[in-house]
C-alpha positions in Angstrom: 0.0 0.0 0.0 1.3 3.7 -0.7 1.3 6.2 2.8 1.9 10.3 2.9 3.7 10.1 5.2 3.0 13.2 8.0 6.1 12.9 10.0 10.1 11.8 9.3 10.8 8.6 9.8 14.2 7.1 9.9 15.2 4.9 7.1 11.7 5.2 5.7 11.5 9.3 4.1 10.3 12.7 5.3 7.0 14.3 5.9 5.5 14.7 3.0 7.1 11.6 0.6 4.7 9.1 -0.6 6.1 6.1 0.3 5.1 2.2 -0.5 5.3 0.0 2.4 4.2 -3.3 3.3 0.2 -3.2 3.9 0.0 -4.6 7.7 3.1 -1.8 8.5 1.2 1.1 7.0 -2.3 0.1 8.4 -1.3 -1.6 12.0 1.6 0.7 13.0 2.4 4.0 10.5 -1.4 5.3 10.6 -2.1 4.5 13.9 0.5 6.2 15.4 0.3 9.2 13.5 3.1 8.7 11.4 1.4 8.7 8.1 -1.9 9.0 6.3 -3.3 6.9 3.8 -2.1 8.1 0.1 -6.1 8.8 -1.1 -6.4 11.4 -3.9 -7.2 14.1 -1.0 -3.9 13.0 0.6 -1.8 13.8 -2.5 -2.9 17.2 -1.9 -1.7 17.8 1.2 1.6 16.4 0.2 3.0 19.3 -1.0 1.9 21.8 2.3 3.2 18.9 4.2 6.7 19.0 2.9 6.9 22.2 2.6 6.2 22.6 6.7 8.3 19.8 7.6 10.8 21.1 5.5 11.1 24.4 8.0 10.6 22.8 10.8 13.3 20.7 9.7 15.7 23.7 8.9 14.8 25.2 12.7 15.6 21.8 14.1 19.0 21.2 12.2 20.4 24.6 13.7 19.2 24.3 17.0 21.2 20.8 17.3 24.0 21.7 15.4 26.5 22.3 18.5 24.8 19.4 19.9 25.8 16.9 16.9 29.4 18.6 16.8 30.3 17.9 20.7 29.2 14.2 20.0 30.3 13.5 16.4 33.6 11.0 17.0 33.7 11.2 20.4 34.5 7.7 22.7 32.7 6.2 25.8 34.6 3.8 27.3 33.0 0.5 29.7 34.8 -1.4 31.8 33.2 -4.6 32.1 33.6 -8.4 33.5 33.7 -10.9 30.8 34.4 -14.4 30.2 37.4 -16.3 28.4 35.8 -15.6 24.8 34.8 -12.4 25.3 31.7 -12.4 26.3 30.2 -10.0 29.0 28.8 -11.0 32.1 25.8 -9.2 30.9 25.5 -6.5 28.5 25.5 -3.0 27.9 22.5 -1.4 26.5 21.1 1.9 24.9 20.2 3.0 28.5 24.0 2.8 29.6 25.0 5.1 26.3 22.5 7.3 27.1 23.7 7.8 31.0 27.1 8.0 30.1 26.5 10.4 27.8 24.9 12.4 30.0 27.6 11.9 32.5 30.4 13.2 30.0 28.6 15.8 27.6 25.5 17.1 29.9 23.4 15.9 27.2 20.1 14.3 27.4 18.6 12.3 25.0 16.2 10.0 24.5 15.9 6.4 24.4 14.3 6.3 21.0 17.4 8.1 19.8 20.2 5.4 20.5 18.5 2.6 19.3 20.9 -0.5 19.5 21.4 -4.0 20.4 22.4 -4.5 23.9 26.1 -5.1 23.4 27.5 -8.5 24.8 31.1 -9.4 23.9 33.9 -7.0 24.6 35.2 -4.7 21.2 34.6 -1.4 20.2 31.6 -0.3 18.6 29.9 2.5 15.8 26.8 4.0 17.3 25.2 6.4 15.7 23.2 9.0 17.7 19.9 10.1 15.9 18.6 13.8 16.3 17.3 14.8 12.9 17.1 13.2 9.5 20.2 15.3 8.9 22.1 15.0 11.6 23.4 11.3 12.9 26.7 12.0 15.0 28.4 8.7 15.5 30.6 8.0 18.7 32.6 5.3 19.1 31.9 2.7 22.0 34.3 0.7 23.7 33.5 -2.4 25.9 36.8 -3.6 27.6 37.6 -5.8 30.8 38.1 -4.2 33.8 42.0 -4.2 34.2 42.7 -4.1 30.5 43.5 -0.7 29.0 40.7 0.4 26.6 43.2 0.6 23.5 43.5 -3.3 23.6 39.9 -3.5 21.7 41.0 -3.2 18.4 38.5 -4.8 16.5 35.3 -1.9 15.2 31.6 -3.3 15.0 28.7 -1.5 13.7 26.1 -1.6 16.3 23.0 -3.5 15.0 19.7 -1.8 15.4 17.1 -2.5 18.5 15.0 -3.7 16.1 14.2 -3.7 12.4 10.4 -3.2 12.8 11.6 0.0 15.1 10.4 3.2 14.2 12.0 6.4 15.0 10.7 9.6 14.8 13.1 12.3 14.5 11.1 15.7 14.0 10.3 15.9 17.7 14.1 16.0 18.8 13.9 19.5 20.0 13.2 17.2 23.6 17.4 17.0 24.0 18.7 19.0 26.1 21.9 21.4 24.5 22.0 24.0 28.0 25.6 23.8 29.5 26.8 21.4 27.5 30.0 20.4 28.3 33.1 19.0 26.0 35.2 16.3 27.0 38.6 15.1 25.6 38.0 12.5 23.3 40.5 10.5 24.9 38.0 10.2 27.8 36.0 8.6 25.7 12.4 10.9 13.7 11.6 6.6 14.6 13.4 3.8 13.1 11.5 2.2 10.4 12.1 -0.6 8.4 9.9 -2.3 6.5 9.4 -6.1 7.0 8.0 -6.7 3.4 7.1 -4.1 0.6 4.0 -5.0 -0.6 3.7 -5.7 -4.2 
């Protein structure tokens, strides 16, 4: 089925993009929640308001979190952790722990929606992109290491899956994260995610 959609979604498009998607996505989970409107003839002619709207809103967004994006953009978190013989941790650590720690470091605040990643369970170092608009994803690096081992001794980079695939992310309503006092470390100290199941012929 085709959607307008109302509001960005990660991975999907931007307000105001008709989009095909997989029928039981668009009528169970994209419409419901607001995301997107079916694509009837009166749709297609809001399309074009729509865009134009999300497209300011957008621009407003983009320079409000610029600083925001530039303190994160390549910085490091480090985790000291317990771990077994292969690697593996003694638990894991999840979107929740980024988030705090970047709190901790940067004094900023984001939300859960907007580190969306697999817990992490064997020790390495890790790409995590941080999402606050459509156009700006800052990417930090995490680092899992055993407690007693120097960070530096995770050589190995991962790309951190995804939460989940059927995750949506919505990213105009970032304006939420907090960019007061925001505070810049050394690096050495350290809108929803969508992806469609099935496209529907």
């Amino acid at each position: 089925m085709k959607v307008l959609l109302i509001k960005d979604v990660y991975k999907l498009g931007r307000a105001g993009e008709i989009k095909k998607v997989a029928a039981g996505y668009g009528r169970n989970y994209l419409i419901p929640q607001g995301f997107a409107l079916p694509a009837t003839p009166g749709a297609f002619q809001q399309a074009e308001r729509i865009k134009v709207k999300a497209t300011e809103r957008r621009a407003a967004l983009n320079e409000e979190l610029g600083d925001v994006a530039e303190v994160l953009d390549g910085k490091k978190l480090t985790f000291a952790v317990k771990a077994g013989e292969t690697g593996r941790l003694y638990g894991s650590v999840s979107d929740d722990d980024i988030i705090e720690a970047i709190q901790a470091n940067f004094e900023i605040e984001l939300e859960k929606r907007q580190v969306e990643t697999e817990p992490i369970r064997q020790l390495g170092t890790y790409k995590v992109p941080i999402h606050l608009t459509m156009d700006l994803m800052p990417e930090i690096t995490v680092i899992v290491h055993r407690e007693g081992e120097a960070p530096e001794d995770q050589e190995e980079t991962k790309e951190a899956m995804p939460e989940n695939a059927e995750t949506t992310t919505v990213l105009e309503d970032s304006d939420s994260i907090a960019i007061e006092n925001v505070g810049i470390v050394e690096e050495s100290v350290e809108e929803t995610e969508a992806e469609e199941s099935a496209e529907a012929e």
